[in-house]
C-alpha positions in Angstrom: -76.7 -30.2 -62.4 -76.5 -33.2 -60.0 -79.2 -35.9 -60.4 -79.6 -34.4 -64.4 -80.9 -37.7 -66.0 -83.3 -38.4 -63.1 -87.2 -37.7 -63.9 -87.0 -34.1 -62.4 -83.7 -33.4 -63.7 -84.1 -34.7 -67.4 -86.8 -32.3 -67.7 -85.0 -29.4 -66.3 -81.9 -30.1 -68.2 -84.2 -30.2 -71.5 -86.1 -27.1 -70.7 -82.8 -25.2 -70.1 -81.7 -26.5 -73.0 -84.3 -25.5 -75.0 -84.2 -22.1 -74.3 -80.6 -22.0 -75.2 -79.0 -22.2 -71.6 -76.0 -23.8 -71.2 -76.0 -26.9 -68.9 -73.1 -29.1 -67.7 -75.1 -32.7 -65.9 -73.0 -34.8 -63.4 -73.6 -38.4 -65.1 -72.0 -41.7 -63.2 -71.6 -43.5 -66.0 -70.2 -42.3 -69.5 -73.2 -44.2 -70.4 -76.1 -42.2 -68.5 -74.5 -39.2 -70.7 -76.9 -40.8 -73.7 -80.0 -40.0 -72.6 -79.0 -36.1 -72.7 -79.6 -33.9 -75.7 -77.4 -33.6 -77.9 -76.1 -30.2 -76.8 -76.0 -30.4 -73.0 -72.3 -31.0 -71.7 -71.5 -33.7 -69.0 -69.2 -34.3 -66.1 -68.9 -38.1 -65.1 -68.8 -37.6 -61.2 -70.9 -38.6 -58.2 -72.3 -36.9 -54.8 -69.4 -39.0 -53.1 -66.8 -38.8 -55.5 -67.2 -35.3 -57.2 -65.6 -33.7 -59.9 -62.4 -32.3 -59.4 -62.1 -28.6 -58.0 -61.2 -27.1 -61.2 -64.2 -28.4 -62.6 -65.8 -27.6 -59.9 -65.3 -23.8 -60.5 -66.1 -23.2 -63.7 -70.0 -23.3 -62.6 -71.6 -20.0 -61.4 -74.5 -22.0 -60.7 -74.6 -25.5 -59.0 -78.4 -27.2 -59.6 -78.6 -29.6 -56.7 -81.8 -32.3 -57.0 -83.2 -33.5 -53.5 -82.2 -36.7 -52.6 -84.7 -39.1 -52.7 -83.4 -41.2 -49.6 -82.5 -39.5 -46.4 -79.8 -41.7 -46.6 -78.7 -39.6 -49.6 -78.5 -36.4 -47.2 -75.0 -37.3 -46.4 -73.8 -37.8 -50.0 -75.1 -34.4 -50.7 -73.6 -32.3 -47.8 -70.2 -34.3 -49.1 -70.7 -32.4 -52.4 -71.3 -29.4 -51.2 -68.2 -29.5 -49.1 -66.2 -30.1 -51.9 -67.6 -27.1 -53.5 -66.5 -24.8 -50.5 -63.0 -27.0 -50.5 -63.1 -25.6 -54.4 -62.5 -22.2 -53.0 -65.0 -21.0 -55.5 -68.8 -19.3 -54.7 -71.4 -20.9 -57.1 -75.4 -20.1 -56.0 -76.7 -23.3 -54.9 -80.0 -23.7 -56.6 -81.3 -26.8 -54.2 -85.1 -28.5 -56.1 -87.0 -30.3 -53.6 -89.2 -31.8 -56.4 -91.5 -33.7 -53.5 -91.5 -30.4 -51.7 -92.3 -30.8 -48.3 -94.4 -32.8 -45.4 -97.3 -31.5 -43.6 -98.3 -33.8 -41.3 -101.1 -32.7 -39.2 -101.3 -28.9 -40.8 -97.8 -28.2 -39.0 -95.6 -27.1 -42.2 -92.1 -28.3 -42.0 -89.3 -30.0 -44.4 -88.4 -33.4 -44.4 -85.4 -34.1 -42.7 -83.3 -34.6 -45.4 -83.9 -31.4 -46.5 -83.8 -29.7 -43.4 -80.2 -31.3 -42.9 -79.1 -30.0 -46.3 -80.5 -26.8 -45.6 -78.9 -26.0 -42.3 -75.5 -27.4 -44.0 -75.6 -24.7 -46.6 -76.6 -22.2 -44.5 -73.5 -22.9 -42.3 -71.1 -22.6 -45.7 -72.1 -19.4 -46.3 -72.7 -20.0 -50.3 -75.7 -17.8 -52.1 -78.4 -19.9 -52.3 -81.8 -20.6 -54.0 -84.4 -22.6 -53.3 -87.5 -24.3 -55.6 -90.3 -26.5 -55.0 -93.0 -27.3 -57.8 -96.0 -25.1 -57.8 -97.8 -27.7 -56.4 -96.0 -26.9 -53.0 -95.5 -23.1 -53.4 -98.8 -22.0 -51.9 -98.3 -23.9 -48.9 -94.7 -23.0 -48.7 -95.1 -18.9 -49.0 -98.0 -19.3 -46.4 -95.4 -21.2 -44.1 -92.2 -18.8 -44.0 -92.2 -18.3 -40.3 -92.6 -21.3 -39.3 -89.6 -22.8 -41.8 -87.2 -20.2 -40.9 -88.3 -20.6 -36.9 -87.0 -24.6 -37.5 -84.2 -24.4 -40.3 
């Protein structure tokens, strides 16, 4: 799970944990690894400078937190290139924990996103996506209009 000790990703790594799922966090410093439980395994790595590709295929599932800059948009397509450079096929679960805009009642994602999305569609790689509930209602009523623009 990228972005695992942020405030999103703490709490999904803990609640994973909890129910007795094995999780492996990307860390960037040995350091950040401390404010994990106990249990949860760790990979010290970044978006630009990500684990090797062996590691890199021993995951079936690869959590991917939104960035929370647009700038970050880049740093995450990197990743995911690496992860089709792995030669391996994880589902991409990608969390947008601040959803997305809706400026003027027009539904849409926010750029960032959109970039990430259309990235992972052009890999090919299964993927998953989740919002917080907060989000969902306006998100199920908006399908069209997301697929029309990603």
């Amino acid at each position: 799970m990228t972005g695992a000790t942020g405030q999103v990703g703490l709490r999904l790594v803990e609640e994973l944990n909890d129910a007795r799922v094995a999780v492996t966090a990307m860390v960037r410093a040995e350091a950040k690894a401390l404010d994990l439980p106990p249990s949860v395994d760790h990979v010290v790595a970044t978006l630009d400078d990500p684990p090797p590709a062996e590691v890199l295929r021993e995951f079936d599932r690869v959590f991917l937190m939104s960035p929370s800059h647009e700038e970050q948009a880049e740093l995450e397509m990197g990743f995911v290139d690496a992860l089709v450079t792995a030669g391996h096929r994880p589902r991409v679960v990608k969390l947008a924990a601040d959803g997305f805009q809706k400026p003027d009642c027009t539904v849409r994602f926010k750029r960032s996103h959109r970039q990430i999305a259309m990235h992972l569609e052009r890999t090919g790689l299964p993927i998953t996506y989740l919002t917080p509930n907060l989000y969902m209602e306006n998100l199920l009523s908006a399908t069209d209009t997301i697929r029309e623009r990603v």
